[in-house]
N, C-alpha and C positions, 0 to 999 in steps of 0.2 A: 504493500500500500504506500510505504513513504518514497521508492524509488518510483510509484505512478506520480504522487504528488508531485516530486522534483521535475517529470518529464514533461508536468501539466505548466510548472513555473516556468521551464527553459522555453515549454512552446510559447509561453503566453508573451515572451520580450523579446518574439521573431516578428518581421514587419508581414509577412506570410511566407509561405511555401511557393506560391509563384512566382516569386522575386527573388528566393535564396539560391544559390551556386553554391553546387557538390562540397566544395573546398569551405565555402563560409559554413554550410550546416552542419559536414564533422569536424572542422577545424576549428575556425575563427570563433563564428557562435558559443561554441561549447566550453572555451577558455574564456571568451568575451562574459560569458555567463555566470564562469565562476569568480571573476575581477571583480563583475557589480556586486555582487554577492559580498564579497568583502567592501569591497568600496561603501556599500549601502551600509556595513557593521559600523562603518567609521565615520557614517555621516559625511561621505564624503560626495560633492555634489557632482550632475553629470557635465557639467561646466568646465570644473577643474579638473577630471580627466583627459575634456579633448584636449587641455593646456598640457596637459602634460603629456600626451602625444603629441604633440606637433615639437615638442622641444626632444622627443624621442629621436623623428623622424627627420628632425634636420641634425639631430646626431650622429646618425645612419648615413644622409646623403656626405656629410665630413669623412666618411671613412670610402667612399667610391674614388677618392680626386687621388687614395695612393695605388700604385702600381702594383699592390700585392695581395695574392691571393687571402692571408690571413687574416688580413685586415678589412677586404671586403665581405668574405666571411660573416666577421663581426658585424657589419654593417648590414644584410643582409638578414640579419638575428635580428639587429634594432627596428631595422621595418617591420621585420616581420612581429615582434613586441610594440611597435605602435600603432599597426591596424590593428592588434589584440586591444588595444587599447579604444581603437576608432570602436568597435563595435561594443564595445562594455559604455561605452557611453549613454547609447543609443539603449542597449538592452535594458539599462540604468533607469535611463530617463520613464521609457515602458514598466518600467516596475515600481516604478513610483510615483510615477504621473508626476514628473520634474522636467515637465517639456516647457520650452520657452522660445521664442525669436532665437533670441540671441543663439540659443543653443543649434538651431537650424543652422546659424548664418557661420559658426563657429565650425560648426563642422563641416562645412561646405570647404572653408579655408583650411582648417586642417589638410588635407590631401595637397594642397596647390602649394603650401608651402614646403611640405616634404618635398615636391615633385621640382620646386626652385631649387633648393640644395640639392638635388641628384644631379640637375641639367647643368649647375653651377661645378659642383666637383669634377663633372668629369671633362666639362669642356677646359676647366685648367688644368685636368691631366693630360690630355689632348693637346694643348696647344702650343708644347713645342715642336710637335709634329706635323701639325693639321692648323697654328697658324689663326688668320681670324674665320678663316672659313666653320670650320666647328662650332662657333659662336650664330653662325650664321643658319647652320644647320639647327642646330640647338634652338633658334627663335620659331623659325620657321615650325617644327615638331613641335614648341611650347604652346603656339597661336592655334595647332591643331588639337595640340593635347585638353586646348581648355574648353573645344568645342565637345570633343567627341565626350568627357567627363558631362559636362552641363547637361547634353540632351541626353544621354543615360538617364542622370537623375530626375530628367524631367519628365522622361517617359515611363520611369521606374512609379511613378508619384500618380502620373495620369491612371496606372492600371489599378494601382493601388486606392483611388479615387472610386473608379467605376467598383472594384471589387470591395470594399469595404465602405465607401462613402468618407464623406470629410474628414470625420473623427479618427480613421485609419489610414489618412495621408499627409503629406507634408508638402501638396500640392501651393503654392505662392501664385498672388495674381500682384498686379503692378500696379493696382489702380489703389488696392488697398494699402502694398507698403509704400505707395507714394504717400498716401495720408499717413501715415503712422512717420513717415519720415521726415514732413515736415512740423508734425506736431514736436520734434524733439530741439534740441536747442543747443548748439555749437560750443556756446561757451559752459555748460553745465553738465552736458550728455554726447562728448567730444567723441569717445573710443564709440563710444554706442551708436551714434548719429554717422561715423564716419564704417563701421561695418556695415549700418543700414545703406548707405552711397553705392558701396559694390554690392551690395545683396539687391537692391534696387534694379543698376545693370545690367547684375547676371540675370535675374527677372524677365528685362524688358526683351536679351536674348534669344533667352531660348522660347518665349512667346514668338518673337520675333520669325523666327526659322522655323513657325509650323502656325502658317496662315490657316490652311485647312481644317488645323483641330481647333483653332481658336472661331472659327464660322461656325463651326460643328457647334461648340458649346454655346455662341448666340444663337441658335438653330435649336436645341436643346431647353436654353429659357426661354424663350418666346413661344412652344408649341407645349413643353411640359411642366412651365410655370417653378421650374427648380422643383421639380419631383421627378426623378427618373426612374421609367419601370422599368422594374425588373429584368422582361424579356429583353430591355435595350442593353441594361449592363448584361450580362450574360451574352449578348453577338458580341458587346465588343470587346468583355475580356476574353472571349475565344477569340479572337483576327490579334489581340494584342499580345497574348500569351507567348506565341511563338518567339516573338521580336525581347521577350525577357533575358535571353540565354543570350542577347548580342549587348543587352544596355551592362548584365554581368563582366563582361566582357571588355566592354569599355572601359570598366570602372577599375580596377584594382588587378586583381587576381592575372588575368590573362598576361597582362602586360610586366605585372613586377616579374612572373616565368621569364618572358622574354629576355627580361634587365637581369636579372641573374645569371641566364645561360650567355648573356654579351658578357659578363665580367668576367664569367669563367673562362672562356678562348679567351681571354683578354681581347676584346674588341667590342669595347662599350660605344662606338658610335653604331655598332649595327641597330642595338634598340630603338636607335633617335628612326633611321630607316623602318622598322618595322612599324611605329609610329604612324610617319606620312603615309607608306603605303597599306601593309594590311588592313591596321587599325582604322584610317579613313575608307577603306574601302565594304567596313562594316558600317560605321554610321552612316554612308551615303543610301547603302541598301536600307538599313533602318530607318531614316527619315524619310523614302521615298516610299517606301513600304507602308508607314503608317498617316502620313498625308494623302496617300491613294485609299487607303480605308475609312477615313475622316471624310472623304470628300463623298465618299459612297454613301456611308451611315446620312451625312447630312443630305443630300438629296431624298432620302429616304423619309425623314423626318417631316421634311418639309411635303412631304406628298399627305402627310397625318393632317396640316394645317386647315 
């Protein structure tokens, strides 16, 4: 009975089952789980975890800029101890109902600061070789890397929307944290006001780059009055399901494989490569994918008018 009980607490601080990756649900998760688990002993909040990840993580990207295998190693341990960390946050926050803005916007940055210190270490390991070109490589991979992250999350959030409804997503719209942004005040809510600035942009982004599902959802309140039946989430988290296993993909897992297996031949610019090509050559299918289904659903809708 108490190892049902434990397996009912672990599922309950998973964002669901259609959005987890093999590797987060017996890896990540399950040490993530037992982090909060103490974290929550010590009163400690999910806030100052992600902080203590992301200082994890750019400790990790410090050990990719030396040329040796031991020591990337070690580095490679640290990432892999501050997604331990990225996900005990989140479990945290789920088990305690210690969700907050900030916390969103926090964790969003978390990841992109690791992923500055990776691109930074190794383009100075690089560059008495490779020069400013590496530098150049390394922008170019960064401009893509922040795309292909952003609409991950953002599609991670929309399935999680139709599949659970609001209370089970971390779904953001722009209009709202534009109000909430400028209610705050520069000189008194400085760090807060200026995380709300990027969390803002990243927002208006990845709206940005999916016209179709933002029609869809005008299309959706004006015919279903912000009630969605059932039959409709149910079509469209089966069309969105699929596209789950590529926003995983995006996101962490797939790609630190990569960054690993570059350090070990020693030939860490291959990652920055795998980057531009593979990696964008999944979000392009994925965003085209899912604004051809957005654009279907919404025709559809509009025939109910």
């Amino acid at each position: 009975m108490k190892a049902n009980n434990n397996n009912k607490g672990f599922e309950s601080t998973l964002k669901s089952l259609d959005t987890e990756e093999f590797i987060d649900i017996h890896f990540y998760r399950p040490i993530g789980y037992q982090w909060a688990l103490l974290f929550n002993k010590l009163n400690i909040s999910p806030n100052a975890v992600t902080i203590a990840s992301i200082f994890i993580g750019i400790a990790s990207g410090v050990c990719f800029y030396f040329d040796d295998v031991k020591i990337n190693v070690v580095g490679m341990l640290l990432l892999i101890w501050a997604n331990s960390y990225d996900s005990a946050d989140g479990q945290l926050a789920r088990m305690t109902g210690k969700k907050s803005e900030l916390g969103r916007i926090l964790d969003g940055t978390c990841g992109d600061l690791w992923f500055i210190s990776i691109y930074a270490a190794i383009c100075l390991r690089l560059t008495p070789d490779w020069g400013i070109s590496i530098w150049i490589l390394a922008a170019a991979t960064g401009f893509f890397h922040s795309k292909q992250a952003a609409m991950a999350d953002y599609y991670r959030n929309i399935h999680l929307l139709f599949l659970k409804g609001e209370s089970g997503s971390e779904l953001s719209k722009s209009n709202k944290l534009k109000n909430d942004y400028y209610q705050l005040s520069w000189r008194k809510e400085f760090i807060y006001k200026l995380f709300s600035f990027f969390y803002l942009n990243y927002t208006k982004r990845q709206e940005k780059n999916t016209p179709q599902f933002q029609e869809m959802m005008k299309s959706v309140e004006d015919v279903y009055k912000g009630i969605i039946p059932n039959s409709f989430r149910q079509a469209f988290r089966t069309k969105s399901l699929p596209l789950m296993k590529y926003t995983n993909m995006l996101s962490f897992n797939t790609r630190v494989i990569a960054l690993f297996a570059s350090l070990f031949i020693d030939m860490p610019w291959l990652y920055f490569v795998f980057e531009i090509t593979i990696l964008n050559m999944m979000l392009i299918y994925m965003v085209r994918t899912h604004e051809k289904f957005c654009e279907i659903f919404r025709i559809e809708i509009l025939k109910e008018k």
